[in-house]
C-alpha positions in Angstrom: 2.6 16.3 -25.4 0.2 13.8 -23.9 0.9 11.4 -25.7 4.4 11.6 -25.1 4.0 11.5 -21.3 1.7 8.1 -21.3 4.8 6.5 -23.6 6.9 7.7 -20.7 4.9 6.1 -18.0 4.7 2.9 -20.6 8.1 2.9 -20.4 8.5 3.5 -16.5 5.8 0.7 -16.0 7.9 -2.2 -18.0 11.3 -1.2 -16.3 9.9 -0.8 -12.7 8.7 -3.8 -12.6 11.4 -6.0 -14.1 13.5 -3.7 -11.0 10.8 -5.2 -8.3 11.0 -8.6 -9.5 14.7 -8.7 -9.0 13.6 -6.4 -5.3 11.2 -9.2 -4.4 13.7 -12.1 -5.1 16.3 -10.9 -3.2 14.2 -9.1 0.1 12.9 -12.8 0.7 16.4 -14.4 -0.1 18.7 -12.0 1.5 21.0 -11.5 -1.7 23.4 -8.8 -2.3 21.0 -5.6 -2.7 19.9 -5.0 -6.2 22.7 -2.1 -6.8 25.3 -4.5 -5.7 24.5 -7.7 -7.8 24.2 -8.3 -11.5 21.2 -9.6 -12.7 21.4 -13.2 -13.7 19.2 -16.4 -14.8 17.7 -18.4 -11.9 18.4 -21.4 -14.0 22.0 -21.7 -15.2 23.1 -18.5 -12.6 24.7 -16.8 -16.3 24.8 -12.7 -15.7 22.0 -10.9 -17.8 23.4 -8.5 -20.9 21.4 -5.3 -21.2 19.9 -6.4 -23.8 18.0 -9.1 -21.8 16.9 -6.9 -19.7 14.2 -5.0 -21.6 10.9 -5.3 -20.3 8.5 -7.9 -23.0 10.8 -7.0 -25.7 13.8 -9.4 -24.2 11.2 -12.3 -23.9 9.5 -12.1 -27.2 12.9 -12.0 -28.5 14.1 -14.7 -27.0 11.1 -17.0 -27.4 10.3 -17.0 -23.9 13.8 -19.0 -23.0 17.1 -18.1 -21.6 19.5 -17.9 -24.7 22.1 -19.4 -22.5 20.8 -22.3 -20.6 17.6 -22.6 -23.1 15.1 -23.3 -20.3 11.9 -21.7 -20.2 10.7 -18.2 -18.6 7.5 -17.8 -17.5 5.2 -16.3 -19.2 4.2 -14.6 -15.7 7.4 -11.7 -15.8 6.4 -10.6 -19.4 2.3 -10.5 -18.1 3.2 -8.9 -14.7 5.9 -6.5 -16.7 2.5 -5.4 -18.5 0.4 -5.3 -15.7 2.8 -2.8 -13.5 2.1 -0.3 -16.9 -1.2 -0.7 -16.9 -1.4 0.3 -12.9 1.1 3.2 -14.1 -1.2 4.2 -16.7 -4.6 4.2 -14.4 -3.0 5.9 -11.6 -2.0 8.6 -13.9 -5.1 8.7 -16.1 -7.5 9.4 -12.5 -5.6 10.9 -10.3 -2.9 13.0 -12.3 -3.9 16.4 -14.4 -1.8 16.5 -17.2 -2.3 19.9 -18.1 -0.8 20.7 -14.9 2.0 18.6 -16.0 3.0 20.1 -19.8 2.6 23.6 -17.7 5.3 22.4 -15.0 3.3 22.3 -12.2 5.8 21.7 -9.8 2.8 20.1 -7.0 1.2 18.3 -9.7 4.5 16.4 -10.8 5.5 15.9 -6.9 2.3 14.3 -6.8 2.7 12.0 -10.6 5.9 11.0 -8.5 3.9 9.8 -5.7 1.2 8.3 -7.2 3.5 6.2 -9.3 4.9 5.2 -6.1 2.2 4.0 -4.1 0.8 2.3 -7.2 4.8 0.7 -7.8 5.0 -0.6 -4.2 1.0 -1.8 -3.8 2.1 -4.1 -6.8 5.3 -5.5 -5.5 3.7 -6.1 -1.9 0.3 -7.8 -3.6 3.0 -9.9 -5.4 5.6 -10.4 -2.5 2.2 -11.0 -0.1 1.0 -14.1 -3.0 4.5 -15.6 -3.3 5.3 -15.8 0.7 2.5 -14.6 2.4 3.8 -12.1 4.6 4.6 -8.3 4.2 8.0 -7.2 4.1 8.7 -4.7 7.0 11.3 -2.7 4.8 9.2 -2.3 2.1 6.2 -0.9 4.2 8.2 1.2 6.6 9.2 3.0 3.2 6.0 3.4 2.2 4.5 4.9 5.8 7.3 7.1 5.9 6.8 8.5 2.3 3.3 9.1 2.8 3.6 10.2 6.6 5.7 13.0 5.0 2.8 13.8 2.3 0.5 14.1 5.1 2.6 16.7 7.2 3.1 18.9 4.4 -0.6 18.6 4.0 -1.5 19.5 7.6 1.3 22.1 7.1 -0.3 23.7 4.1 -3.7 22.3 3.1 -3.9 23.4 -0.1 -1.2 20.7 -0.6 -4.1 18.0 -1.0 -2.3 14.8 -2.5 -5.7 12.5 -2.3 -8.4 13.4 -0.6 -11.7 14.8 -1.6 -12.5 16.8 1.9 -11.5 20.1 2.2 -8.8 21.3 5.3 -9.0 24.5 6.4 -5.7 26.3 7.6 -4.6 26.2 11.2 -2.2 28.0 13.5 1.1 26.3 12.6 1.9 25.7 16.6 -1.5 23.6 16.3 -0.5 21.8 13.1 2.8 20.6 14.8 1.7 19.6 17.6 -1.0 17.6 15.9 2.5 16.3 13.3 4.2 15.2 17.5 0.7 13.5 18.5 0.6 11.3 15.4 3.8 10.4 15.4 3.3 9.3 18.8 0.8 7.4 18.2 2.3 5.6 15.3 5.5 5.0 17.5 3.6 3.6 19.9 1.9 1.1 17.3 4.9 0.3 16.1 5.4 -0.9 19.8 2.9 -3.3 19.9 4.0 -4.9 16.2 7.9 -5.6 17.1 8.3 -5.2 20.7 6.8 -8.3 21.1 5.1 -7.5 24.9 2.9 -9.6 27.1 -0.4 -8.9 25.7 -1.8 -7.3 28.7 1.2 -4.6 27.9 -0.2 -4.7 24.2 -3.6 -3.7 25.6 -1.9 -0.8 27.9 0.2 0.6 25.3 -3.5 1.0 22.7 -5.1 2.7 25.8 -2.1 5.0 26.0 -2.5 5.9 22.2 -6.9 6.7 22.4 -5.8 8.5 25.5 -3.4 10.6 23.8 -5.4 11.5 21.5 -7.9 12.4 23.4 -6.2 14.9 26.0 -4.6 16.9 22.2 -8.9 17.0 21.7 -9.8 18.1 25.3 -6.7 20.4 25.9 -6.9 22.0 22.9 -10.6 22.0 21.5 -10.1 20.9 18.4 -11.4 18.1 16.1 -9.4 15.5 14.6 -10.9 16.4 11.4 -9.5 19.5 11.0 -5.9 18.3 10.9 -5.2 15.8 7.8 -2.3 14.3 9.6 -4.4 14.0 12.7 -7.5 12.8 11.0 -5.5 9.8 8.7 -3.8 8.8 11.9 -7.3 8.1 13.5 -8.7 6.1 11.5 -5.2 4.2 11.0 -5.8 3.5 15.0 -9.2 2.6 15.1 -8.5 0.2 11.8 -5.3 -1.3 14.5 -7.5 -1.6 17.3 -10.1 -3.8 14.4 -7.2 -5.9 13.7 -5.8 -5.9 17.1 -8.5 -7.6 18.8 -9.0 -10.2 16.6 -5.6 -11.3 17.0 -5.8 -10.6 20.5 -8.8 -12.8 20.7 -7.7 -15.6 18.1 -4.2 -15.8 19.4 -3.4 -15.5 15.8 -5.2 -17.7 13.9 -7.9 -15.1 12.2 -5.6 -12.6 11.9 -1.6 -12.3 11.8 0.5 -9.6 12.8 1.2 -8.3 9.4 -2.1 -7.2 9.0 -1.2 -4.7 11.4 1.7 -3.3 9.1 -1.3 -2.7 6.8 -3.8 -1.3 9.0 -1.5 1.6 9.9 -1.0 2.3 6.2 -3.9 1.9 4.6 -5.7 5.0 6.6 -2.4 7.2 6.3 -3.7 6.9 2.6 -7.3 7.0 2.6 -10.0 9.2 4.2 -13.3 7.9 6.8 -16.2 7.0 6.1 -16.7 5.8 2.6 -13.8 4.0 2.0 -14.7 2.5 5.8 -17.7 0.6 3.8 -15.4 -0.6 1.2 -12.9 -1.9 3.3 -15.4 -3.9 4.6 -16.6 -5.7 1.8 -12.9 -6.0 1.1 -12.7 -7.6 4.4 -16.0 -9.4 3.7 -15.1 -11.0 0.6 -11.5 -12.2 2.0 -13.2 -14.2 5.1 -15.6 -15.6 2.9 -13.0 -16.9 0.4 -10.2 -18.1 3.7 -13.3 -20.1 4.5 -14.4 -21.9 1.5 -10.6 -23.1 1.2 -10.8 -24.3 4.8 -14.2 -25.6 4.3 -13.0 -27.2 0.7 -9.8 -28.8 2.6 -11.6 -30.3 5.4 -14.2 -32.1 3.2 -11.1 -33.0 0.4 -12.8 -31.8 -2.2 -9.6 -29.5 -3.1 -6.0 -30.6 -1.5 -3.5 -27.6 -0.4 -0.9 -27.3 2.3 -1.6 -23.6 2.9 -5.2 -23.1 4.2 -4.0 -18.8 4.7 -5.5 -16.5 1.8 -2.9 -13.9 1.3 -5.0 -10.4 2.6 -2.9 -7.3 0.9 -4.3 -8.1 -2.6 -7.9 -7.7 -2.0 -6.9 -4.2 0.4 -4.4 -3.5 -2.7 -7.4 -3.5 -5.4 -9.6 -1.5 -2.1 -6.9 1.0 -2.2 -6.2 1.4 -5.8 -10.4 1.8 -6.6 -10.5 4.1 -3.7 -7.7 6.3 -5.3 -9.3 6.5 -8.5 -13.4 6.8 -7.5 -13.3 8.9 -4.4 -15.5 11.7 -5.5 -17.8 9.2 -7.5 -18.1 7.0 -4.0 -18.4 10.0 -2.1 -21.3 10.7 -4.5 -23.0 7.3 -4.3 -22.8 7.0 -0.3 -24.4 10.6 0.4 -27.6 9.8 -2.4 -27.8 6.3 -0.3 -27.7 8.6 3.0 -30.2 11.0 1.7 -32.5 8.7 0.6 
């Protein structure tokens, strides 16, 4: 029965991602949405049969070309088609119990379904993030919302832990809603700041506004922010903003750009404090230290290039996805370093 399930999610990982490459095309080009238009060769324009449309199989078959306009596909669809199976296969392998599965546990399967998810849209966004260098707003609001809802049912019910390690004790549900309104508030309001698009002494305002809601739910109510998961995740998704924020604020833009604030909102609806805190910034690290080598590589000629920005989401994306799969063993490492 195993067995069977990792052939499904073989299966799931070649045909999601020959779906996202068509997704990422047309998101960037504005062509009909992917239900609307047939798939067809970016070549000769022909319509794709079925049977071109299986995942590796269709391009081994065809010797890597298009059987109607004979020019070449690249290699890259096949290796990425493999790649999305092998995320599939990772997410499920450490963070999926499959026993739980064969025995239809209805939580457990909610949470296969959401794992695959994250794991589907982390590649599509490192991939959309390399080709264009932005992050696509629809494809991240999708993903905030989906997990936003995770976390309520988690603050809701704690016993509904889809990721985390720390344990949530129950709370009076008036509390847990109120904490579900404060967060949302808080999100709303950095939502603001991303697309309103205000004078930046408004921007500056509006992140006052959200610490200071936060803190009057604390004062009023005596409570800690770590007792609510929806509460706690929306924390740390501020104080990660307010990182981001200012260097943009004080750049004007050239360190930082505003998609990174997209990014900063999600990444701690999805992860927890501390510990991934210290990976995040060697993530961090390791990105500024590459963005300036290229400048530094550019402005003595030693390498040519017309784009001195280093795409950011792939190094959070492999952050993320290690995270995911090693929380208890980080959690393990960082309190023996602590102790010591």
């Amino acid at each position: 029965m195993t067995t069977a399930i990792y052939i499904i999610i073989f299966i799931l990982g070649l045909m999601f991602w020959s779906f996202s490459s068509v997704l990422i095309s047309r998101l960037k080009t504005g062509e009909g949405w992917i239900m609307n238009w047939r798939s067809h060769c970016p070549k000769c324009n022909h319509v794709l049969g079925w049977l071109d449309l299986i995942p590796v199989f269709s391009y081994l078959f065809s010797a890597g070309k298009c059987k109607y306009c004979k020019e070449k596909i690249s290699i890259l669809y096949p290796f990425l088609e493999i790649v999305m199976w092998l995320l599939f296969f990772l997410s499920t392998y450490f963070l999926i119990d499959l026993n739980l599965i064969i025995n239809w546990s209805l939580f457990e399967i909610l949470k296969l379904v959401l794992v695959l998810f994250i794991s589907f849209i982390a590649f599509v966004l490192t991939v959309y993030d390399i080709l264009y260098l932005e992050i696509h707003d629809w494809i991240m609001w999708v993903w905030i919302a989906i997990v936003f809802i995770a976390l309520i049912a988690q603050t809701i019910n704690p016993n509904l832990a889809f990721f985390s390690t720390m344990n949530f004790l129950e709370n009076p549900l008036n509390l847990s809603i109120y904490a579900i309104i404060v967060s949302s508030a808080i999100i709303w309001i950095l939502y603001t700041i991303i697309f309103a698009w205000l004078k930046e002494i408004y921007d500056l305002w509006l992140v006052a506004l959200a610490i200071w809601i936060a803190l009057l739910f604390k004062i009023c109510f005596n409570i800690n922010f770590s007792d609510f998961p929806i509460l706690w995740w929306t924390m740390w998704a501020l104080g990660l903003f307010i990182f981001f924020f200012l260097q943009i604020f004080v750049s004007k833009g050239a360190w930082m750009w505003a998609w990174d604030l997209r990014i900063a909102i999600f990444m701690w609806l999805i992860l927890w404090g501390f510990y991934t805190l210290i990976w995040g910034f060697l993530t961090y690290l390791i990105w500024s230290v590459i963005g300036i080598l290229i400048m530094i590589a550019s402005k003595l000629k030693w390498w040519q290039t017309s784009q001195l920005a280093v795409p950011f989401w792939p190094f959070l994306a492999i952050w993320l996805m290690l995270t995911l799969y090693f929380q208890a063993d980080l959690e393990k490492v960082f309190n023996m370093i602590i102790n010591k």
